[in-house]
Each structure stands twice: as C-alpha cells, then as structure tokens.
PDBQT receptor file of N, H, CA, C and O in Angstrom, charges set to zero:
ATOM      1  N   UNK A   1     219.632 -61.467 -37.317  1.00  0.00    +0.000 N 
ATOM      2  CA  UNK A   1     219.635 -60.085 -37.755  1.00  0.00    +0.000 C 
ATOM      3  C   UNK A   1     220.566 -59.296 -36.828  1.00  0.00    +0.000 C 
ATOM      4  O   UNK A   1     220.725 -59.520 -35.629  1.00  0.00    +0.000 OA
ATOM      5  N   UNK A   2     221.095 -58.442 -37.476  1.00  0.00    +0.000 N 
ATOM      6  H   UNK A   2     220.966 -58.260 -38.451  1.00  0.00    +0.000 HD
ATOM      7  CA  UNK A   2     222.408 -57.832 -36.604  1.00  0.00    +0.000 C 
ATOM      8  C   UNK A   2     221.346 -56.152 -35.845  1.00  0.00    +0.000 C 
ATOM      9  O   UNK A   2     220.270 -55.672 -36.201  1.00  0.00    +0.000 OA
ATOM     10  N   UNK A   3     222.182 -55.801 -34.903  1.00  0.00    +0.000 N 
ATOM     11  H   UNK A   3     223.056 -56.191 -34.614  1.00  0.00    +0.000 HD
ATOM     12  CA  UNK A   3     221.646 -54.457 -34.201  1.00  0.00    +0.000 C 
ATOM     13  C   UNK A   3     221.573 -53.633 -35.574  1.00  0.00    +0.000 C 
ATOM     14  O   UNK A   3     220.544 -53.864 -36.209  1.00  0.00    +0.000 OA
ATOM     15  N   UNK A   4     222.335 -52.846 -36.077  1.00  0.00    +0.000 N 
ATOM     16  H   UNK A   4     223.171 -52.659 -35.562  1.00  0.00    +0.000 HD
ATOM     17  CA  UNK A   4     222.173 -52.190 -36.755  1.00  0.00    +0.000 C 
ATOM     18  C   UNK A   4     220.797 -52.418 -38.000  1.00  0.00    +0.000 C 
ATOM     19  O   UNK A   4     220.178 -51.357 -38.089  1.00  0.00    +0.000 OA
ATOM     20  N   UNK A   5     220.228 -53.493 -38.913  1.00  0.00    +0.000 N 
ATOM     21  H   UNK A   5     220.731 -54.354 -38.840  1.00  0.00    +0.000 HD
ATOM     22  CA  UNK A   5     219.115 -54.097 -39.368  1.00  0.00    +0.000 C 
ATOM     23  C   UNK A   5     218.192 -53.873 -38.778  1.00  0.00    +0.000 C 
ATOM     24  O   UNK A   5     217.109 -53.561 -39.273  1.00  0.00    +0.000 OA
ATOM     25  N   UNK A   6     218.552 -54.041 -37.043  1.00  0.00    +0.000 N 
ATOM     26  H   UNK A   6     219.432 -54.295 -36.641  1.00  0.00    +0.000 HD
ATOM     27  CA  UNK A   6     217.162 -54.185 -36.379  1.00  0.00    +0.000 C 
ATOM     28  C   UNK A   6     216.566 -52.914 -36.347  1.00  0.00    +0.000 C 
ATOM     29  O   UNK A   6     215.440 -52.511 -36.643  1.00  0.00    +0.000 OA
ATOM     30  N   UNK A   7     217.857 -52.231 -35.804  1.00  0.00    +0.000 N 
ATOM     31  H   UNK A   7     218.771 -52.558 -35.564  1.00  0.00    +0.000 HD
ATOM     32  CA  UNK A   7     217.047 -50.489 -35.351  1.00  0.00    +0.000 C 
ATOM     33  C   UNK A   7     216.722 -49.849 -37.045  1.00  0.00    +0.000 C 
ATOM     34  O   UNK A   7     215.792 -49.078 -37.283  1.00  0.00    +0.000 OA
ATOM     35  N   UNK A   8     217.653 -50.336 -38.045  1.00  0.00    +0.000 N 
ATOM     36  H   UNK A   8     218.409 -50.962 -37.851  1.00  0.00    +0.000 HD
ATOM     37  CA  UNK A   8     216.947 -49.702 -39.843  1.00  0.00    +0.000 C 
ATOM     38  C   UNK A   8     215.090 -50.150 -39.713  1.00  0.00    +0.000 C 
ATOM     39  O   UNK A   8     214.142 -49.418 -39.999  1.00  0.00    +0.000 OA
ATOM     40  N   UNK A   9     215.054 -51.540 -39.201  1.00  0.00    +0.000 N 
ATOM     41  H   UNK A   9     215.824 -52.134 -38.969  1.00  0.00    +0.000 HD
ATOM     42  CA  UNK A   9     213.902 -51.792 -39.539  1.00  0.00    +0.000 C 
ATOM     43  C   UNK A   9     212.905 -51.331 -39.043  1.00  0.00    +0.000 C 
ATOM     44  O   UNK A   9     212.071 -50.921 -39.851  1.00  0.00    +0.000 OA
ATOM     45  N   UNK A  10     212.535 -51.190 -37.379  1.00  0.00    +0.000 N 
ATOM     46  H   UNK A  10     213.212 -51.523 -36.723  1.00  0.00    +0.000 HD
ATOM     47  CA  UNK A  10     212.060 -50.350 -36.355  1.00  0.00    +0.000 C 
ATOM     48  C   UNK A  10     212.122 -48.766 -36.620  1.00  0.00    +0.000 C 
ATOM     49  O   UNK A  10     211.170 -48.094 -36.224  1.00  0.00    +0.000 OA
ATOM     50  N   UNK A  11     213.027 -48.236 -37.169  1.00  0.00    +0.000 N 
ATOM     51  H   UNK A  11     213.800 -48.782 -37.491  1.00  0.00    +0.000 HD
ATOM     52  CA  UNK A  11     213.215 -46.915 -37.326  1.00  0.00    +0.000 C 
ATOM     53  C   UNK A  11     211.990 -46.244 -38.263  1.00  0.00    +0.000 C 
ATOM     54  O   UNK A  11     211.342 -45.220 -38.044  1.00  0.00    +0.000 OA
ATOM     55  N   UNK A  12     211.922 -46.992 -39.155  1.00  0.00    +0.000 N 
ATOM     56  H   UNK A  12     212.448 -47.824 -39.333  1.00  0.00    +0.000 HD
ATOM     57  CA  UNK A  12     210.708 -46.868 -40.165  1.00  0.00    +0.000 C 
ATOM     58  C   UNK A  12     209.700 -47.383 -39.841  1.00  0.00    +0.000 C 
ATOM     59  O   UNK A  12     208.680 -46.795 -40.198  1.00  0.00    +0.000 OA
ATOM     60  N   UNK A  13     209.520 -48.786 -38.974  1.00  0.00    +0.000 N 
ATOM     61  H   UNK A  13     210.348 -49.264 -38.683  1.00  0.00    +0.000 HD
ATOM     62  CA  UNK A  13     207.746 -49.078 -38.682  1.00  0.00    +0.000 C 
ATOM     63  C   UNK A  13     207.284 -48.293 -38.385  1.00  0.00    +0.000 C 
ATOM     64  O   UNK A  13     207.543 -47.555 -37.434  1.00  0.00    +0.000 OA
ATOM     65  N   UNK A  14     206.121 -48.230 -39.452  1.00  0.00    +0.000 N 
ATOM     66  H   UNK A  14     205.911 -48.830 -40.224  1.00  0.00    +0.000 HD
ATOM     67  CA  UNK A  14     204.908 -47.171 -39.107  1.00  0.00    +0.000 C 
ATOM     68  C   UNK A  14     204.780 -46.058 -39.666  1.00  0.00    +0.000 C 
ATOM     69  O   UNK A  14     203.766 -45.360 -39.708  1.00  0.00    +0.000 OA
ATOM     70  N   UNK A  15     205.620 -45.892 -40.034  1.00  0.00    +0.000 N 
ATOM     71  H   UNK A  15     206.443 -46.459 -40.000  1.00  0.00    +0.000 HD
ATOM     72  CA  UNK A  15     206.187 -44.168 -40.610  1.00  0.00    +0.000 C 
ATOM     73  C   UNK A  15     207.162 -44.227 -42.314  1.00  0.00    +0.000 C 
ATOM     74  O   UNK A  15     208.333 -44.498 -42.580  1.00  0.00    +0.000 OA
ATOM     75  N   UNK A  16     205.930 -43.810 -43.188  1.00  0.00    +0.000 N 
ATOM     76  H   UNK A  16     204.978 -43.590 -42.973  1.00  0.00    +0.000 HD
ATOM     77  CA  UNK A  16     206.195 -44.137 -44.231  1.00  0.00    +0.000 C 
ATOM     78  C   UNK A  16     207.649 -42.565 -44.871  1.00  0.00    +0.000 C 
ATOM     79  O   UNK A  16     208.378 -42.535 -45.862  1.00  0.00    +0.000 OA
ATOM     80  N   UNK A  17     207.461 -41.546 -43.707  1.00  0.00    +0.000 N 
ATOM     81  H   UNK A  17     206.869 -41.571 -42.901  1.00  0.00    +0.000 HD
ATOM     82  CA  UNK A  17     208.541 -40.620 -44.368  1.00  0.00    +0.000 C 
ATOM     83  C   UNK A  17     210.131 -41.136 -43.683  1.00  0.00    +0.000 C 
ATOM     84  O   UNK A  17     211.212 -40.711 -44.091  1.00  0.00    +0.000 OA
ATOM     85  N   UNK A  18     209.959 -42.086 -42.624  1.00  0.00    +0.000 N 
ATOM     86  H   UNK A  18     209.081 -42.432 -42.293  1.00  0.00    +0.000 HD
ATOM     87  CA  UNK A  18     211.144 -42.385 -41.921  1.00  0.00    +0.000 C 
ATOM     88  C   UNK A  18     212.142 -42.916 -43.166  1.00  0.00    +0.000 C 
ATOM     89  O   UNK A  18     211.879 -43.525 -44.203  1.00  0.00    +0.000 OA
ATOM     90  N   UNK A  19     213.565 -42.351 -42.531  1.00  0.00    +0.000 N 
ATOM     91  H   UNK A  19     213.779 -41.857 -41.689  1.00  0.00    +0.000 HD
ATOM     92  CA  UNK A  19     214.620 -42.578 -43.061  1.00  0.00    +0.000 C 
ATOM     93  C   UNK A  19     215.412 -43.967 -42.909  1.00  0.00    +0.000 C 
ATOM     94  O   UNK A  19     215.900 -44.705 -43.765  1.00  0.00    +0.000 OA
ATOM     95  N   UNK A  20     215.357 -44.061 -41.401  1.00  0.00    +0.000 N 
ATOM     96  H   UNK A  20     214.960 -43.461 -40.706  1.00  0.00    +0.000 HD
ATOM     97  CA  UNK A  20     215.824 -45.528 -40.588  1.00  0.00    +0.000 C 
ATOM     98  C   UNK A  20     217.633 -45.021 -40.003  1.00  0.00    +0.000 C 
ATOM     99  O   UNK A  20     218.579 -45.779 -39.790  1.00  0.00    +0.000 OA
ATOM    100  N   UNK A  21     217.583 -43.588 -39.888  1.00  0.00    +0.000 N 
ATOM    101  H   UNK A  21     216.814 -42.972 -40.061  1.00  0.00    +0.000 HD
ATOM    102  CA  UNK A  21     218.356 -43.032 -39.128  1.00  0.00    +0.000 C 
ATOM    103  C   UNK A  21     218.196 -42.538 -37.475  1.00  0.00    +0.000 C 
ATOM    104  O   UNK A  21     219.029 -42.462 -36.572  1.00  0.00    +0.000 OA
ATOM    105  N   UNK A  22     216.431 -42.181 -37.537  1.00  0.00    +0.000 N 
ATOM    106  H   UNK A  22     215.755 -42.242 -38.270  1.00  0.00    +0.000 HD
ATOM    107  CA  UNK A  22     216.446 -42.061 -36.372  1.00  0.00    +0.000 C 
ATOM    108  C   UNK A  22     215.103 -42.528 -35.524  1.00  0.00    +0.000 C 
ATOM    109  O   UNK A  22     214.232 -42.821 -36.344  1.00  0.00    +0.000 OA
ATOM    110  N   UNK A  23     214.742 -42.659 -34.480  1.00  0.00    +0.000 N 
ATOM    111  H   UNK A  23     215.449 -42.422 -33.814  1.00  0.00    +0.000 HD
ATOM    112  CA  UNK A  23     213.623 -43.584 -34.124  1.00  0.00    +0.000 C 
ATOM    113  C   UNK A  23     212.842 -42.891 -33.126  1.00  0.00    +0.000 C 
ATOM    114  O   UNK A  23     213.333 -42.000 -32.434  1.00  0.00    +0.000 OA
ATOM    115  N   UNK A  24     211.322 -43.373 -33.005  1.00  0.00    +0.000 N 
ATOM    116  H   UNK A  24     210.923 -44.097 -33.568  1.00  0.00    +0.000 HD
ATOM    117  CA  UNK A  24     210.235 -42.604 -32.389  1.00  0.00    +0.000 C 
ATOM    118  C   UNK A  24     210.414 -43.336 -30.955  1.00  0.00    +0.000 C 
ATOM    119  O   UNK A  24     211.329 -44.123 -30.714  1.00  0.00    +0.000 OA
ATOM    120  N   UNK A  25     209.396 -42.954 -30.035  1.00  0.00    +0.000 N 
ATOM    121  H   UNK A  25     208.652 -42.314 -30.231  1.00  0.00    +0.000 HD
ATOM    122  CA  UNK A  25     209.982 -43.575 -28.592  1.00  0.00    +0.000 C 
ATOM    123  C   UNK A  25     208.922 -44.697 -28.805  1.00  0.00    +0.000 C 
ATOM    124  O   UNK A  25     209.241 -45.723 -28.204  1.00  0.00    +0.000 OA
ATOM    125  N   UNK A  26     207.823 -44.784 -29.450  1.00  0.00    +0.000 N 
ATOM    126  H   UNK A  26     207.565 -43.950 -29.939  1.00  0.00    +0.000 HD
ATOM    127  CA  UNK A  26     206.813 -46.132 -29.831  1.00  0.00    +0.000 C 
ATOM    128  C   UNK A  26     207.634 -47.108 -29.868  1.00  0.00    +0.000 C 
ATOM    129  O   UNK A  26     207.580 -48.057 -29.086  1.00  0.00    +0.000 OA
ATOM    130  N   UNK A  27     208.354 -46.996 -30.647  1.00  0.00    +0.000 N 
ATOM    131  H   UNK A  27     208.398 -46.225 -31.282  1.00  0.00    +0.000 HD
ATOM    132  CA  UNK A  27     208.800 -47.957 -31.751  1.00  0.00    +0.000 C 
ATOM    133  C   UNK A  27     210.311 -48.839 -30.760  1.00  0.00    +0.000 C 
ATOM    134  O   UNK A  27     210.757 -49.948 -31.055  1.00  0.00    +0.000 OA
ATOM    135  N   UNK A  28     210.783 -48.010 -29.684  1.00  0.00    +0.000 N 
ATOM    136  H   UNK A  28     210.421 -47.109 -29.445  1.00  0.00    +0.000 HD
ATOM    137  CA  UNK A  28     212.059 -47.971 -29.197  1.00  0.00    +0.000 C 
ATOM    138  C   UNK A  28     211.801 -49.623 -28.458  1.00  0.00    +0.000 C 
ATOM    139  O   UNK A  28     212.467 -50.632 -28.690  1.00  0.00    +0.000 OA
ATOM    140  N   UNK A  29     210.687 -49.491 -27.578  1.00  0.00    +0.000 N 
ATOM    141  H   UNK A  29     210.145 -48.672 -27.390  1.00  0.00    +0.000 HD
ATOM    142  CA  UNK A  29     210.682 -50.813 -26.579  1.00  0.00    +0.000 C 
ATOM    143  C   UNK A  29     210.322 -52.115 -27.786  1.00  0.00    +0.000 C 
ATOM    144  O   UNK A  29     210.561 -53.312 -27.631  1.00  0.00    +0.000 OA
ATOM    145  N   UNK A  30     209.953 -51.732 -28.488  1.00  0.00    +0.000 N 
ATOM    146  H   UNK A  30     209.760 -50.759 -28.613  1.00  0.00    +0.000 HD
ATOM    147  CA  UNK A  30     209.669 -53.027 -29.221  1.00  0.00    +0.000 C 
ATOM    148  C   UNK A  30     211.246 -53.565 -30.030  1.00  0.00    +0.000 C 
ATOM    149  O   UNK A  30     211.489 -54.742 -30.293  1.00  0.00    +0.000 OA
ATOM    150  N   UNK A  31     212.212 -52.362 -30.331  1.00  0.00    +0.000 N 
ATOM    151  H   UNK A  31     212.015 -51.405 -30.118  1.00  0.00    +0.000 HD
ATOM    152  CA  UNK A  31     213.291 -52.964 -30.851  1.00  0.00    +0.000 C 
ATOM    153  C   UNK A  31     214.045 -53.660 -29.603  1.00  0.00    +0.000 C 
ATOM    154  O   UNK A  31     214.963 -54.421 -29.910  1.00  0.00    +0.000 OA
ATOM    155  N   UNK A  32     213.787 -53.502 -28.351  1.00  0.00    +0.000 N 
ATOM    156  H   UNK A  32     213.041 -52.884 -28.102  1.00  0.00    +0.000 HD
ATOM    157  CA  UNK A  32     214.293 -53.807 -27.301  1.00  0.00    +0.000 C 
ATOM    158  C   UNK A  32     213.975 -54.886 -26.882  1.00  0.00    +0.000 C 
ATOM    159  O   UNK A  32     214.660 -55.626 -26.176  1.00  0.00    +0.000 OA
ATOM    160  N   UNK A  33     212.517 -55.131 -27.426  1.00  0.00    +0.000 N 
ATOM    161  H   UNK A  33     211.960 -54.530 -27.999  1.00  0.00    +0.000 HD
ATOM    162  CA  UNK A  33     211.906 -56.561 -27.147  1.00  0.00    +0.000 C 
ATOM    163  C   UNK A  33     212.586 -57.806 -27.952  1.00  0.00    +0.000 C 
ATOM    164  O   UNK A  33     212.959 -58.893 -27.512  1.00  0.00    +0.000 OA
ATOM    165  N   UNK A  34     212.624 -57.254 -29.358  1.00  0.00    +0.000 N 
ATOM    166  H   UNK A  34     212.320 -56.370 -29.716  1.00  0.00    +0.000 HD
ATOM    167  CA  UNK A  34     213.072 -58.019 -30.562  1.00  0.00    +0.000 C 
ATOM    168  C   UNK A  34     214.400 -58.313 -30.330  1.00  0.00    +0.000 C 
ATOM    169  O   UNK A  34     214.785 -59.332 -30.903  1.00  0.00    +0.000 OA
ATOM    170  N   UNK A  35     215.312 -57.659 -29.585  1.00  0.00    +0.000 N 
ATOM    171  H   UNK A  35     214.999 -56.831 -29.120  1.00  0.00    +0.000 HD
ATOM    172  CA  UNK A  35     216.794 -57.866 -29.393  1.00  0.00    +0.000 C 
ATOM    173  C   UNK A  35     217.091 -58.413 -27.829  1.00  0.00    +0.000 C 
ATOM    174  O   UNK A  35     218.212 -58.493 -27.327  1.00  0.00    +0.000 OA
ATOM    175  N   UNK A  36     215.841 -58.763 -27.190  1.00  0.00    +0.000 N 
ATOM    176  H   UNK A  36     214.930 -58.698 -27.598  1.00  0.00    +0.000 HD
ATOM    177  CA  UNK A  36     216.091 -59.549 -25.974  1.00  0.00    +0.000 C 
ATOM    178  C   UNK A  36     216.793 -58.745 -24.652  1.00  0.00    +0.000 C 
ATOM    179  O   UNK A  36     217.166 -59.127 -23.542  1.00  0.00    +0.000 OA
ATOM    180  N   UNK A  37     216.781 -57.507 -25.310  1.00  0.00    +0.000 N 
ATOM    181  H   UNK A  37     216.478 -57.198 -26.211  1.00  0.00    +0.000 HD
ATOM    182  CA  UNK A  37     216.795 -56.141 -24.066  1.00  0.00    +0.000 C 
ATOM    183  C   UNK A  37     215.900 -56.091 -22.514  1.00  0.00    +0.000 C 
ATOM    184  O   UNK A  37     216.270 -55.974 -21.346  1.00  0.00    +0.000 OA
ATOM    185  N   UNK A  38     214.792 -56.217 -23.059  1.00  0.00    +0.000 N 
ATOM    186  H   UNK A  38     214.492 -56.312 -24.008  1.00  0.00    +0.000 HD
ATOM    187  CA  UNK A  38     213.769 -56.432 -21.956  1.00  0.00    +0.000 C 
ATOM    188  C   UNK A  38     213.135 -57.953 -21.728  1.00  0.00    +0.000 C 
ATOM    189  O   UNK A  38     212.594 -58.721 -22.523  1.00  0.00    +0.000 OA
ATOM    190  N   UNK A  39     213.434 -58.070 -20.279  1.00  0.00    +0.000 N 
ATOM    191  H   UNK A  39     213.874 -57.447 -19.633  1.00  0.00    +0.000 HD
ATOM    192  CA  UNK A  39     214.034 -59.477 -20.073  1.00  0.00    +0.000 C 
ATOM    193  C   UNK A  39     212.789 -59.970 -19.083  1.00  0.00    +0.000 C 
ATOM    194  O   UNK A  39     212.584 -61.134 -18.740  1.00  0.00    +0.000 OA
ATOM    195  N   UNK A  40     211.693 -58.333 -18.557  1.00  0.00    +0.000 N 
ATOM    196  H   UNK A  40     211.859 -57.388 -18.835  1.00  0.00    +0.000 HD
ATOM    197  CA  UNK A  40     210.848 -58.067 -17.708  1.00  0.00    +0.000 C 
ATOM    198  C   UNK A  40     210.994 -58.533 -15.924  1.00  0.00    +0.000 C 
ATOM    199  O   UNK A  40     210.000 -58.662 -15.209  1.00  0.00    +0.000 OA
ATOM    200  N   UNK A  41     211.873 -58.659 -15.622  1.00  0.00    +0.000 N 
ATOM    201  H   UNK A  41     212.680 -58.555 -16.202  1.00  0.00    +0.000 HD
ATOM    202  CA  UNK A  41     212.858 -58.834 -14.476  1.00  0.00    +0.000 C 
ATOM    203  C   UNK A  41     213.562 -57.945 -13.865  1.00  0.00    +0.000 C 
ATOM    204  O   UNK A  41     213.329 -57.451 -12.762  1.00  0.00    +0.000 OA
ATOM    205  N   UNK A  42     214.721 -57.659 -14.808  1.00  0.00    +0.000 N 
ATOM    206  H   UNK A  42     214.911 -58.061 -15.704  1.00  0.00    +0.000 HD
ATOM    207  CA  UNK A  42     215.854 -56.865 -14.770  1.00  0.00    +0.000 C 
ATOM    208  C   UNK A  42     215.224 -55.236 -15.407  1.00  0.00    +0.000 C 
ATOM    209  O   UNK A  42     214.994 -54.149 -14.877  1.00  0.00    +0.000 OA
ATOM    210  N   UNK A  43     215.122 -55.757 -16.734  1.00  0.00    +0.000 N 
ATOM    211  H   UNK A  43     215.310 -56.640 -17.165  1.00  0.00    +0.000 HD
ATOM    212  CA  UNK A  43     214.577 -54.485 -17.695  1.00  0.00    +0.000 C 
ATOM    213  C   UNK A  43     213.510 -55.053 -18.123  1.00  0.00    +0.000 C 
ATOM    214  O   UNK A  43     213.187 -56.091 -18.699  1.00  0.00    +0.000 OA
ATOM    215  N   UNK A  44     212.879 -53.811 -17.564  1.00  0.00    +0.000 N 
ATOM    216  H   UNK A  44     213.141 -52.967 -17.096  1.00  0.00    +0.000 HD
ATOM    217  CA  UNK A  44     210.969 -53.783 -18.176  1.00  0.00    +0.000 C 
ATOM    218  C   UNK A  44     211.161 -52.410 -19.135  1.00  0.00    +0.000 C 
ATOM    219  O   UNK A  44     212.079 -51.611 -19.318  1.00  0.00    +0.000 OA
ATOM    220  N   UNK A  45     209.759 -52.580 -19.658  1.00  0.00    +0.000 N 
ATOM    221  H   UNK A  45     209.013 -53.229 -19.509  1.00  0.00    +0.000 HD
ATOM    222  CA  UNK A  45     209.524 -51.340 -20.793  1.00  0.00    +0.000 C 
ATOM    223  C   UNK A  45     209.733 -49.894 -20.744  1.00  0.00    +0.000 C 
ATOM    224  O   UNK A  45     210.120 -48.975 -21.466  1.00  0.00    +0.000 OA
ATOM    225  N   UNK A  46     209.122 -50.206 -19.070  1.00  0.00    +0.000 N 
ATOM    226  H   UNK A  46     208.808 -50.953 -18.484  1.00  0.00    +0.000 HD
ATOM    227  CA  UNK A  46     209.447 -48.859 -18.191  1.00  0.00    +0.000 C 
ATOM    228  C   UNK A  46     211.114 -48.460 -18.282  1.00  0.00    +0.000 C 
ATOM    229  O   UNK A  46     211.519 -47.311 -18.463  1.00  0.00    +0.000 OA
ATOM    230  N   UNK A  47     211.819 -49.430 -18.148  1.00  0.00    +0.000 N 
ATOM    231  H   UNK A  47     211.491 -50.363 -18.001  1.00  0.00    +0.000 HD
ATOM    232  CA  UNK A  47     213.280 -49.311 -18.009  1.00  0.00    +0.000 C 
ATOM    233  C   UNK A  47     213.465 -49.086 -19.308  1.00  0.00    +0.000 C 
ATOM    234  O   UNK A  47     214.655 -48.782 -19.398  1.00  0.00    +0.000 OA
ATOM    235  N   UNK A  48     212.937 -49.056 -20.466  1.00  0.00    +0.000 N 
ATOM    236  H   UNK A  48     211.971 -49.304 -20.393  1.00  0.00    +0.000 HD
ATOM    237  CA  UNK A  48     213.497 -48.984 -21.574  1.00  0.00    +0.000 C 
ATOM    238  C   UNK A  48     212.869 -47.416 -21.867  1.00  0.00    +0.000 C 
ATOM    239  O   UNK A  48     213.698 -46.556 -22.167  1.00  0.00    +0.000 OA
ATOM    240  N   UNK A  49     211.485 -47.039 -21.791  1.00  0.00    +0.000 N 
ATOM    241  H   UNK A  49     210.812 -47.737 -21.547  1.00  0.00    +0.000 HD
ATOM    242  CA  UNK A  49     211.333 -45.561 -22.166  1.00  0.00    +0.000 C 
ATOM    243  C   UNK A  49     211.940 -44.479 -21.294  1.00  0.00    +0.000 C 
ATOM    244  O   UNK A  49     212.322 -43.397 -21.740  1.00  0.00    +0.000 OA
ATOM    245  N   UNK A  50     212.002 -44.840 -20.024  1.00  0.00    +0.000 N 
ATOM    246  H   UNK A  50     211.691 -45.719 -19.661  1.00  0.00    +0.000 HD
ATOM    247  CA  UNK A  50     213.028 -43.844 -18.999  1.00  0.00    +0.000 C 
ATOM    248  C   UNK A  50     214.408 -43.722 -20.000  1.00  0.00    +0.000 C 
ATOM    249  O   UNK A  50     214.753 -42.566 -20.245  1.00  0.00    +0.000 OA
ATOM    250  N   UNK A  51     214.985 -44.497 -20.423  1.00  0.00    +0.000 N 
ATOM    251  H   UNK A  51     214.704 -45.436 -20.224  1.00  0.00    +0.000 HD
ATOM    252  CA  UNK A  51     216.612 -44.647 -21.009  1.00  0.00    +0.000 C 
ATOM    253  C   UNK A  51     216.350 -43.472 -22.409  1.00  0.00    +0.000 C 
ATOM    254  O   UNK A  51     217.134 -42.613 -22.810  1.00  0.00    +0.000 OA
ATOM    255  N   UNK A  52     214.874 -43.838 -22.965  1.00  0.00    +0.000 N 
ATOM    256  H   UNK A  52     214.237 -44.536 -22.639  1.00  0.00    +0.000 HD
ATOM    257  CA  UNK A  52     214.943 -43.353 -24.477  1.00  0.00    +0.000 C 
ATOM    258  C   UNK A  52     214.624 -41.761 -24.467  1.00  0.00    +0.000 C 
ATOM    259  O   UNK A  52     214.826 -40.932 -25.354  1.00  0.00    +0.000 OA
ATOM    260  N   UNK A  53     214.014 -41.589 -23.068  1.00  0.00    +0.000 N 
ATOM    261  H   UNK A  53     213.850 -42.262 -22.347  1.00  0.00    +0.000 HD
ATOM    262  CA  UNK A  53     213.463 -40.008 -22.978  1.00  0.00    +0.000 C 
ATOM    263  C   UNK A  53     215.055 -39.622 -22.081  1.00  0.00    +0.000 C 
ATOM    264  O   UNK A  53     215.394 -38.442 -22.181  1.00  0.00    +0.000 OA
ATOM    265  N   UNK A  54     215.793 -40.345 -21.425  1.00  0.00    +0.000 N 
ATOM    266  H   UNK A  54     215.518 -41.303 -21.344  1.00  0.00    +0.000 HD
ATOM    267  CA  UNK A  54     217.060 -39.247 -21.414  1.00  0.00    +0.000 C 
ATOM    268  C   UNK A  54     218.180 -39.140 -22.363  1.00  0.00    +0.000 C 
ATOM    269  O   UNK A  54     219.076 -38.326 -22.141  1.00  0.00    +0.000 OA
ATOM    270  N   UNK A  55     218.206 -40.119 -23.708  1.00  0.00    +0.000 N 
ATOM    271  H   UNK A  55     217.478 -40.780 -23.888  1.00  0.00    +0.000 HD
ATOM    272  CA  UNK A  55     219.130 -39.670 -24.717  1.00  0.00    +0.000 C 
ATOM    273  C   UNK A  55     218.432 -38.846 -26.243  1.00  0.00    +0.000 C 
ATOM    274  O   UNK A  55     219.206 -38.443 -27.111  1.00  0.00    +0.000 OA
ATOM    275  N   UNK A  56     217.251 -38.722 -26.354  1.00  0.00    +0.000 N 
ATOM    276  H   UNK A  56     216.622 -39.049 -25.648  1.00  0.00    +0.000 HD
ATOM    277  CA  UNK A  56     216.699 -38.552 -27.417  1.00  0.00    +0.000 C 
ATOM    278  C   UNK A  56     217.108 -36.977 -27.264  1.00  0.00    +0.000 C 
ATOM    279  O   UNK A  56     216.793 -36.169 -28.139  1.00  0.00    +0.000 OA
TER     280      UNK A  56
C-alpha cells in the first residue's frame, strides 16, 4: 500500500463524516505504526504525537 492509501485510509478510521483529506491526532501514530515510522528505539509514539501537535 502506498503513503498516500495509507493516510486516505487512517484519515477516515473511526469517523464516519471524514473525508480522508485530513487526520485526527488518534489516528496519526497508528498510520505511523502501519508505515514502519515508529521503530520504538529511535521513534516512539511520543515522537510521533510531539511531531503531529507541531504541524496540525
């Protein structure tokens, strides 16, 4: 599955009015998980919601 698929698909879990344009911070570490982002070493979850609360 390519990045773009992943975050359409994540964008909407859970949320039946979501578009799959834009994404909740729930939903963010798990697309991060699914794409091998958080490696829990390097990048933990923590490292992933710090990142999502300074671009949102």
């Amino acid at each position: 599955m390519s990045c773009p698929e992943a975050f359409r698909r994540f964008a909407v879990h859970g949320d039946t009015r979501a578009t799959g344009k834009e994404m909740h911070g729930k939903n963010w570490p798990k697309l991060c998980k699914d794409c091998q982002v958080i490696d829990g070493k390097n990048v933990t979850v923590t490292d992933t919601d710090i990142v999502f609360s300074k671009i949102k």
